[in-house]
N, C-alpha and C positions, 0 to 999 in steps of 0.2 A: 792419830798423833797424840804424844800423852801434852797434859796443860803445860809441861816446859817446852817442849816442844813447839807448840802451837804461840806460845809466849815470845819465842826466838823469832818466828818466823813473823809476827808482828812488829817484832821490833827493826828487824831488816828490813820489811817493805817501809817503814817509817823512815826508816832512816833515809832510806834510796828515794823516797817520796820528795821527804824533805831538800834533798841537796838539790833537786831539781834535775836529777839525770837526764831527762829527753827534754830538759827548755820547754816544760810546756805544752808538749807533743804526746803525755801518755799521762795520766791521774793513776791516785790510787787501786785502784781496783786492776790496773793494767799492771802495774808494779805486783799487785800478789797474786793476778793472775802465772805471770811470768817467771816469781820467783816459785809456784806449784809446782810448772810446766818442768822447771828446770830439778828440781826436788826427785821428781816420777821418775824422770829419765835416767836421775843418777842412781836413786835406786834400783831401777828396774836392770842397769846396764853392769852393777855392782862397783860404781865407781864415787870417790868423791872431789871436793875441790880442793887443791893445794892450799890456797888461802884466801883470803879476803879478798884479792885483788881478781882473783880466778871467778870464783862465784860473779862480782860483779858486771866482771866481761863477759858470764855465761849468760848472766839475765839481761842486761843490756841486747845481745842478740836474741834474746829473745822475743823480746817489747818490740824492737825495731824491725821485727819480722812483719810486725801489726801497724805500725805508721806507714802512712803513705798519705798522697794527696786526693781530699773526697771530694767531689761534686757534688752538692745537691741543687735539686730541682723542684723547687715547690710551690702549688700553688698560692698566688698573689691576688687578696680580693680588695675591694674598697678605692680602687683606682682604675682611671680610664685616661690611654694616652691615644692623642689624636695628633694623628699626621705626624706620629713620633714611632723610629724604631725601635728603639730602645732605651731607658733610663739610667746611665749608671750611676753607681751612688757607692761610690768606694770604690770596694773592691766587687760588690755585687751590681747587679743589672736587674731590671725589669724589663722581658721581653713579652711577647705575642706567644701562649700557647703552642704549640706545635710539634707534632712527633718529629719533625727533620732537624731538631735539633741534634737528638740523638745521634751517637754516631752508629754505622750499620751494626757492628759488632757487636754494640751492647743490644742492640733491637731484635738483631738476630732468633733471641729465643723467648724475647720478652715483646714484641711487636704486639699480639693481642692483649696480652696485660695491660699496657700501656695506654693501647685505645680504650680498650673500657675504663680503665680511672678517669680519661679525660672525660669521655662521654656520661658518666657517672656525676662524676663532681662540674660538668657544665664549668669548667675553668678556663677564661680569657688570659690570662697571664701567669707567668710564672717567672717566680725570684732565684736568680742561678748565681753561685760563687762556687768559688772552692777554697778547702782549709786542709791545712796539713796537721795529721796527728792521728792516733787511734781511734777505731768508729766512734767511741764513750765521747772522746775530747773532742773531737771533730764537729760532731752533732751540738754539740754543748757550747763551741765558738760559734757555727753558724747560726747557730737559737740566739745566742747574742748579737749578733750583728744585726739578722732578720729582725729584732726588735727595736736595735740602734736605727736603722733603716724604717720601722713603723714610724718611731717616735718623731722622728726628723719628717717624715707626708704628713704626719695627725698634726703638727704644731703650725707647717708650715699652713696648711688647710686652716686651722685657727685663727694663723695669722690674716687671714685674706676674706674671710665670709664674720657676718653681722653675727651669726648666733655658736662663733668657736668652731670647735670639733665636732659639736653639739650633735650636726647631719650627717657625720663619715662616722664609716665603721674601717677604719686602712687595717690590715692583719695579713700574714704570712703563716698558713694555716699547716702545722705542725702536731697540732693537735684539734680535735672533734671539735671543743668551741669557738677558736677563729674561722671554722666554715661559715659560707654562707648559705640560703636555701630558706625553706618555709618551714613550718609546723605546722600539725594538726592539734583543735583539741577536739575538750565536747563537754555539752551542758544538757542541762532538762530543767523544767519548770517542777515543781511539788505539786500544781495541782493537773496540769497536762500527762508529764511524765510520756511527752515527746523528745525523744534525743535529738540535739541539736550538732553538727559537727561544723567545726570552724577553722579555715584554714588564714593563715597571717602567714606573709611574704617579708621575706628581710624589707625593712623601709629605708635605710641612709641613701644618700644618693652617693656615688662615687668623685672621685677627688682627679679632675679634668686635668691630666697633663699634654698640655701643646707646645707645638714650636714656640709661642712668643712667651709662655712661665719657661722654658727649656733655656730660652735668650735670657732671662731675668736670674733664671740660676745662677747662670754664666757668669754674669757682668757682677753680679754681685759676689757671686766666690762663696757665701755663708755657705752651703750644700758640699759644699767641698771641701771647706778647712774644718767643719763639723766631720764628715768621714774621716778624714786625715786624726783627726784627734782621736776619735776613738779607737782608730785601727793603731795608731801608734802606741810602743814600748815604753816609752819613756812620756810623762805631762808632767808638765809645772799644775801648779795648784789648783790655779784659774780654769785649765785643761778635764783634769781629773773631777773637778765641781760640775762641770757642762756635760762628760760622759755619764756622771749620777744623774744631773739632772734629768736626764733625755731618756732615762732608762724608768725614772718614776713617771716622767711623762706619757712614756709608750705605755705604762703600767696601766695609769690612770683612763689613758683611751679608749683600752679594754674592757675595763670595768665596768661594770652596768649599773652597781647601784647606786644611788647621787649622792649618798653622804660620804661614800668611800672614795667615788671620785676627786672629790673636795678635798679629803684629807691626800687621796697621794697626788692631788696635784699640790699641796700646801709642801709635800714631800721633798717636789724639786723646787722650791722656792724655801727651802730652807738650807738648804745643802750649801746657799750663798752667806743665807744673812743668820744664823742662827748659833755659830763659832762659840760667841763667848755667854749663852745660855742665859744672859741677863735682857733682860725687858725686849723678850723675841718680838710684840706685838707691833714697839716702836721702830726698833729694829729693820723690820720687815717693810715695814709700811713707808718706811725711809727708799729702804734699801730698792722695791720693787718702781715705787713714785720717781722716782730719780732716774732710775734707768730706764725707764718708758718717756721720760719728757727728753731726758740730755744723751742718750745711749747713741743716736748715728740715726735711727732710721725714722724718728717723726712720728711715730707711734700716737702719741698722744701731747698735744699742746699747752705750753708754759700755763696758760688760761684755767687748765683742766688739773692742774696739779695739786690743789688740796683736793679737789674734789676728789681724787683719783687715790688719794692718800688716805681718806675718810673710807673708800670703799674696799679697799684692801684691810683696813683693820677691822671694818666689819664683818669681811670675810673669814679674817680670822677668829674671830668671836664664834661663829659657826663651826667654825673646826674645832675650836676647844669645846664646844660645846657638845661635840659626837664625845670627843678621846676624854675628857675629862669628867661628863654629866653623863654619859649614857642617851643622850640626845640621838634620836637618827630618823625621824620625820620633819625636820625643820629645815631640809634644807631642797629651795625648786631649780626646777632644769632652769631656771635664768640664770641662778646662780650659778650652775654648773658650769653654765655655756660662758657664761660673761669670766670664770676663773680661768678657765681653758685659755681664751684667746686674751686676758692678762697676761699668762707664767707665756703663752706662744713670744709675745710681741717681747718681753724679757728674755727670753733664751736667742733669742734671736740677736738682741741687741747685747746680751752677754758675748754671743761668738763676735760680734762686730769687737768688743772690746778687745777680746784677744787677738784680730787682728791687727789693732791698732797699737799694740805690745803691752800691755796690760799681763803680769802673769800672778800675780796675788789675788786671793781676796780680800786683802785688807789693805792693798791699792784700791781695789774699787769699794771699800764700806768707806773709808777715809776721805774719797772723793762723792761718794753720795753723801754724807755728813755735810760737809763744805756746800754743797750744793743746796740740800736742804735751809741749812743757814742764809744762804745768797734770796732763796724764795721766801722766805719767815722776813730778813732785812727788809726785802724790797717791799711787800706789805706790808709794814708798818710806818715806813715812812713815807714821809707827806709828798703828797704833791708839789711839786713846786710850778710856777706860775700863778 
């Protein structure tokens, strides 16, 4: 094609990109796949489009030839359910490994494939949904969900154990580094120059789901109106804050190295309190204090609230100290761990807010401010008796 040429045809798929023809259901790349396909053909057949309206109907069938609804199947590591069938979590599930899931048809010619992946990768569960849209888009919503769905095991895990997320590794292994499994390496001394070979076994331990957390899900609703928000088209403010946060929080769960942990978990803890870019430290340390003493779920005790208030802006002192100083050995796995199961016990008690109808953030910085003042009033003044 000459550069005008090629220039037109950018400008079509943009435009067709932009208006959003498939809702969602086809990206770019499906769009000028489709407006090629339809190019070739008219070429090749010596015909062309009447007009605008023509072309569009042609690529349209086109794209839509390529949507349909996918299932994936993927191994799920970092968790162990007992005496539970299944977990769902939205619109996805955590089930028990198993070829009978499959249905025959598909097994039919993929039956050996199938067992060796599982035998291979030694995988007890596996995370299944499905999503409508082209393989690109498809794959690309279920990577987000599968992560929406990390983030919500890793915080809740946070929320419940002494050292955070710290001990779980939860991931929905889509790609080589959320597997689990061992390494090898190998060492020698200088003056032996004996090889030494060393094998290391993943260490977290796995994140226990039984009937009586399955019951605590329930009764409490948080697991569910969290899927609900994220799966949903439409959030109010408060909504769209808790789907970012949850998504820096899966991020951060990942992550291996401690100062980077730090910083994306300071990521969803700012997503709330960090709006109007002035004096984030105060800000923060308001904003997170507050919702861990008065948030619904008890977290942390009136008693403990400067204290808690004090340890959050030194946490943030540390973060600025990576992003701003070039800082990145100063920060230990206590810190890591004890920030983890902070921003947990806050996203948690953030979803509690919205179901109490809370739909701003500046409903909830307004009433952490007032709160803040009620615990500064009350310690200052005197006792009486």
């Amino acid at each position: 094609m000459t550069d005008l040429g090629l220039s037109s045809l950018r400008t079509i798929v943009t435009i067709l990109s932009d208006v959003d023809l498939f809702e969602g259901c086809a990206g770019y790349s499906d769009v000028h796949s489709g407006c090629l396909n339809v190019l070739n053909r008219c070429l090749a057949e010596r015909v062309q489009p009447e007009n605008a309206e023509e072309l569009v109907s042609l690529v349209k069938a086109e794209v839509e030839e390529s949507i349909d609804d996918r299932t994936f199947v993927v191994p799920m590591y970092g968790i162990e359910l007992v005496d539970v069938d299944a977990l769902q979590l939205g619109t996805l599930r955590i089930v028990d490994a198993s070829i009978d899931l499959f249905d025959k048809d598909i097994l039919e010619s993929n039956h050996d494939m199938v067992d060796f992946s599982m035998k291979k990768t030694k995988v007890r569960y596996w995370l299944i949904g499905s999503v409508h849209g082209t393989s690109r888009v498809a794959e690309e919503k279920f990577l987000q969900k599968s992560e929406f769905v990390v983030g919500l095991l890793a915080l809740y895990a946070a929320s419940m154990y002494e050292r955070g997320d710290s001990g779980f590794r939860i991931s929905a292994a889509m790609a080589p580094k959320d597997a689990f499994g061992y390494s090898e390496w190998f060492s020698w001394r200088s003056k032996q120059r004996v090889l030494s070979v060393h094998s290391s076994y993943f260490a977290k331990q796995p994140f226990m789901v039984d009937r009586e957390l399955m019951t605590q899900f329930a009764e409490e609703g948080v697991l569910d109106v969290a899927c609900r928000i994220f799966e949903s088209k439409e959030r109010n403010q408060l909504e769209e804050a808790i789907a970012k946060a949850v998504y820096w929080y899966a991020d951060a769960h990942r992550e291996v190295v401690p100062v980077m942990k730090l910083i994306k978990y300071w990521s969803a803890v700012e997503v709330f309190f960090s709006g109007s870019r002035v004096d984030i430290t105060e800000s923060s340390s308001i904003g997170v204090a507050t919702v861990l003493v008065f948030g619904g779920c008890g977290f942390v005790s009136d008693e403990q609230y400067d204290e808690t208030r004090k340890r959050v802006k030194d946490l943030y002192a540390s973060r600025s100290k990576a992003l701003h100083s070039a800082f990145h050995d100063h920060v230990s796995g206590k810190d890591v761990a004890e920030m983890s199961q902070l921003v947990a016990w806050m996203l948690i008690n953030m979803i509690v807010l919205q179901m109490r109808g809370y739909t701003t953030l500046d409903e909830v910085k307004k009433q952490a401010e007032r709160l803040d003042w009620v615990m500064k009033s009350a310690k200052d003044r005197p006792e009486l008796g």
